[in-house]
Steps between C-alpha positions, in 0.01 A plus 500: 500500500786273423441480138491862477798549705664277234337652216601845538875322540490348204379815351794687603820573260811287558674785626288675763442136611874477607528874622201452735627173571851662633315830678270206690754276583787721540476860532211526754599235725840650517338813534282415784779329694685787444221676659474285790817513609506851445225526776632258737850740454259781579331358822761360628712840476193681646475228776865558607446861476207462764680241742799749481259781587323293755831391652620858542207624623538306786849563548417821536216416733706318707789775511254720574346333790863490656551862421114600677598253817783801612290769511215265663738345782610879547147595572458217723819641693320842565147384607547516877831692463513703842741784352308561219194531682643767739665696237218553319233538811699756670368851491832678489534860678794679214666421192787386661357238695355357166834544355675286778216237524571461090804448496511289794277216311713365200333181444334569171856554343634224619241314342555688194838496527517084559223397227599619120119391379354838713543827462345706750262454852240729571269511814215759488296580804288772609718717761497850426861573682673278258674648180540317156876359471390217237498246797235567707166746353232652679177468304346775281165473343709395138611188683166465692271520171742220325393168389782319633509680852104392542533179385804431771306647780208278393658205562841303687610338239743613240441681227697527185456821302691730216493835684495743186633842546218704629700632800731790432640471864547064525517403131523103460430378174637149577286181608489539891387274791232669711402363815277657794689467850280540822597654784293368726567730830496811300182353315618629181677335162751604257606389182797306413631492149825385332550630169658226272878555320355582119779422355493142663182433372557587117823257535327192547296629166774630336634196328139336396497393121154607558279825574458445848287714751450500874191759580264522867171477499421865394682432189834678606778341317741429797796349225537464192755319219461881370579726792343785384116337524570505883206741641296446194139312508452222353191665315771754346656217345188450246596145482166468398419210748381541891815378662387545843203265501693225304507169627842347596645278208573536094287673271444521175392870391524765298778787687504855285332340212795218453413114585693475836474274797516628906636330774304635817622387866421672865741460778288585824771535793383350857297724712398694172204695486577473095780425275640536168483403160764375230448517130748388229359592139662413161395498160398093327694727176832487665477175626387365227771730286792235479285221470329667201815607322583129484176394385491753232833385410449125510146563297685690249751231425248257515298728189790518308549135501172417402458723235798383352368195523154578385684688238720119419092344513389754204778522242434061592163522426504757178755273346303243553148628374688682224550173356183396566309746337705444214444159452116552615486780181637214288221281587255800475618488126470148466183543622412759244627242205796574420684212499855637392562632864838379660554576855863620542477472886827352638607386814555175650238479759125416492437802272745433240376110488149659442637684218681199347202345540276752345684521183476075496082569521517736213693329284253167608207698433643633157545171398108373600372837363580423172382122513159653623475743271483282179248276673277809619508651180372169328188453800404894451423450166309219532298671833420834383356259139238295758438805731377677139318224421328463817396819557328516135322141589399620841365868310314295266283299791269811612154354493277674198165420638417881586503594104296226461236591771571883404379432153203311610409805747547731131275273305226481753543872578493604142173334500330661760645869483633738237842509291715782707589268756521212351784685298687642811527151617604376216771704497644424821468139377692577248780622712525202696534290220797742327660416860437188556699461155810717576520221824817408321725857626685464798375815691269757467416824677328505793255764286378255278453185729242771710370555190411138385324427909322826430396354182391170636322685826275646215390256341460308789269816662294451202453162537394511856418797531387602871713164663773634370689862673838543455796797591841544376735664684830557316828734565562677219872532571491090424328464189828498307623170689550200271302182602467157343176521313149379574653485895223709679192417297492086603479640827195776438341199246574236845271756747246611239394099407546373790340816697201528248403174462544354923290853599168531442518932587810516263887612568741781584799506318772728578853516356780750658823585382666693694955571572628269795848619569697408256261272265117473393240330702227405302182369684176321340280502815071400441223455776382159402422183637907441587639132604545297794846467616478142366420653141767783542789230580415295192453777294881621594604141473372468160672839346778415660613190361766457258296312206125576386371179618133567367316792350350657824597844573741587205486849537571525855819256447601664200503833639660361853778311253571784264539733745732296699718425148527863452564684805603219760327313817477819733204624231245194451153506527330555831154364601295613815169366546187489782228308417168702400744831565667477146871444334810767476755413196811646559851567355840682459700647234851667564538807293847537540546371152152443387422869378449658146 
């Protein structure tokens, strides 16, 4: 992993080397810090924002537990208040008796009078003889049927309800305490209410940086930041979130589609059948507002500064690979041969010293050139002389014994049979020999080395007859490629002998040529008796070496070496052998340049 880590380093250009470099060591760490911070900036706004929200919310709880304790304490005045309980008990004969009994009891203005944070203090009772003055209210079946009215007379403990305006006669539409008082000797109850000051309530809200709400537990809001939400539900609101059953504390949620956060609180007075609930809402977007604005503004500096200096890092780094390239263009050309370049590349630096010394390795090279030259010229001469010679000697060493033992086969067939065949193989003897003395070209076609092994197959077939079968499979699209001569028929001569004579039921001899990519493979392949691996290795030792060193297996060597000579060591001779399976010749011949 390392070493390809490294490799596709080294296998980057100069110049995105140093502008990764700089965005990897520069830009995204700055980047990332600058991201960082811009989130702590964020949280910590957002966590002021919800202590601040927190903290008012219980201000307001607490100012609102002092404002409920008057109208509670007031309540507590008139539970076993003896002039209340005979106003409203007695049955009164006229009008004007009510009249006087009214305005004898003053002692729910006073109360109104001496505490700002109420507005009003209502008793209602079922007495048929009283009359409706806004103080004291006989019951109807409106007031009777109500949800606050039953829930009083249910229990003894307060109650804290937004009376909405249902009643044409008594309308409230203000947060209001409502208590059952007993009367115990007339073994009847009332109900005892005192409407809260509205105007004292949306004070404490008033100045909240906040939405702030304060709703009961029917979802009335009692007082609001925004007066006019005061009698609305909650559900109205479409905040989109169930406010009532929220739990107490900050969360995270989504108000009128917007990421917001709620504050919830409850403030449950003493002896409170149920209480109320505070909610301050507000936006994370205009918390978050100022701190963003200053992030936006500090990231955009911090862009412009880095792309002016990534902008510094590239007109660095073209300069830099401008010169470079140049002087990696001169060496192409030197590379190429010419040896006139001159790198004008200047400069001081590293890359000018490469330049200066560039021009000393021409002019070095110049100077050794022409000392070589002399001296090559002389040694070609003399090679290309011996390679000629060596060639011809090594064309003249193919083994003649098959004329010999084809003319016998003639002789003793003429004897036996008639003249017609005797005089086709003749022929093809005849064309063997013409080759065998034209050895002395350098190439010949493909065409007419097939030709000359079809020739010799013949005569061979008529010398053995049924131990001999052979096939020839040939491309025709290769029979115009030029091969040394006498190159493929050692090899058919090497598998009919040796085939024939080590196998008593005769030989298969099959020779292919066929297109290989870009060159001709050329196989000699026969099902004979084959060699050992022992006999294979010195058989591929002996064509192999350097310098006949005896007279066994000329032709194989002298095909192996002349091939070698002519075309190079990729296209030798190749031997495969099994042992009783039979032999496979086989060689190459690039036609890239080899084609007439």
């Amino acid at each position: 992993m390392k070493r390809k880590i490294v490799r596709l380093i080294n296998n980057l250009k100069l110049k995105h080397k140093l502008l990764i470099t700089y965005i990897a060591v520069v830009m995204l760490p700055v980047l990332i810090a600058g991201g960082v911070v811009t989130s702590y900036f964020r949280q910590q706004a957002m966590d002021r924002a919800i202590d601040q929200a927190t903290n008012d919310v219980q201000k307001i709880k607490s100012q609102m537990a002092t404002m409920l304790r008057v109208p509670t304490d007031i309540s507590n005045t008139f539970m076993f208040n003896k002039k209340l309980e005979n106003t409203v008990t007695m049955q009164y004969p006229s009008v004007l008796e009510l009249t006087k009994a009214y305005l004898a009891y003053d002692d729910f203005k006073d109360y109104v009078e001496l505490y700002r944070e109420i507005s009003a203090i209502r008793f209602y009772y079922d007495n048929s003889t009283l009359i409706n003055n806004m103080e004291f209210i006989p019951l109807d079946e409106a007031t009777r049927s109500s949800g606050w009215y039953q829930r009083a007379m249910e229990t003894k403990s307060i109650g804290w309800f937004y009376i909405p305006d249902d009643e044409e006669d008594v309308p409230v539409n203000k947060l209001s305490l409502v208590r059952q008082i007993p009367f115990p000797e007339h073994r009847s109850s009332g109900v005892f209410m005192v409407v809260l000051n509205q105007e004292e309530l949306n004070r404490m809200l008033r100045r909240e940086q906040f939405e702030t709400l304060i709703f009961d537990e029917q979802g009335y809001i009692v007082a609001g930041k925004n007066p006019g939400l005061v009698g609305q539900t909650i559900d109205q609101l479409d905040f989109g979130v169930d406010l009532r059953n929220q739990a107490i504390g900050a969360h995270k949620m989504e108000v009128k589609g917007e990421p917001s956060y709620i504050v919830v609180e409850e403030i449950v007075p003493e002896s409170s059948v149920n209480g109320l609930k505070i909610v301050s809402v507000f936006a994370t977007d205009t918390i978050v507002k100022d701190a963003n604005y200053v992030s936006i503004m500090g990231l955009i500096i911090i862009f412009l500064v880095l792309l002016i200096a990534l902008l510094f890092v590239y007109i660095v780094s073209f300069l830099m690979t401008n010169r470079l390239l140049r002087l990696s263009r001169h060496f192409n050309r030197l590379a190429l041969g010419d040896l006139a370049v001159v790198s004008s590349v200047d400069g001081n630096d590293e890359i000018g010293q490469l330049s200066r010394q560039f021009n000393y390795m021409v002019e070095s090279i110049n100077m050794l050139m022409n000392q070589v030259i002399e001296k090559t010229e002389q040694n070609n001469i003399l090679e290309i002389a011996q390679k000629e010679i060596k060639l011809k000697m090594l064309a003249s060493q193919i083994n003649p014994h098959f004329l010999f033992n084809a003319l016998e086969s003639i002789r003793m067939n003429a004897h036996l049979k008639g003249e017609k065949e005797i005089a086709h193989i003749v022929r093809l003897l005849g064309k063997l020999m013409r080759k065998n003395l034209e050895v002395g070209r350098e190439q010949i076609a493909l065409k007419e080395e097939v030709e000359m092994v079809r020739s010799y197959l013949e005569i061979q077939k008529f010398r053995y007859e049924d131990r001999l079968n052979y096939e020839l499979k040939v491309d025709p699209q290769l029979l115009g490629t030029l091969v040394p001569p006498l190159i493929i028929q050692p090899l058919v001569e090497n598998a009919v002998v040796h085939g024939v004579e080590n196998k008593e039921t005769g030989v298969n001899v099959e020779v292919v040529i066929r297109l290989a990519g870009e060159q001709a493979e050329i196989i000699v392949r026969d099902d004979g008796m084959g060699m050992t691996p022992g006999k294979l290795a010195e058989v591929m030792g002996t064509i192999t070496e350097p310098e006949e060193s005896g007279q066994s297996r000329i032709g194989l060597r002298n095909v192996h070496q002349r091939l070698i000579m002519t075309f190079g060591d990729g296209h030798g001779l190749n031997i495969s052998s099994q042992y009783r399976k039979g032999t496979e010749f086989s060689f190459t011949i690039p036609l890239f340049r080899n084609q007439v």
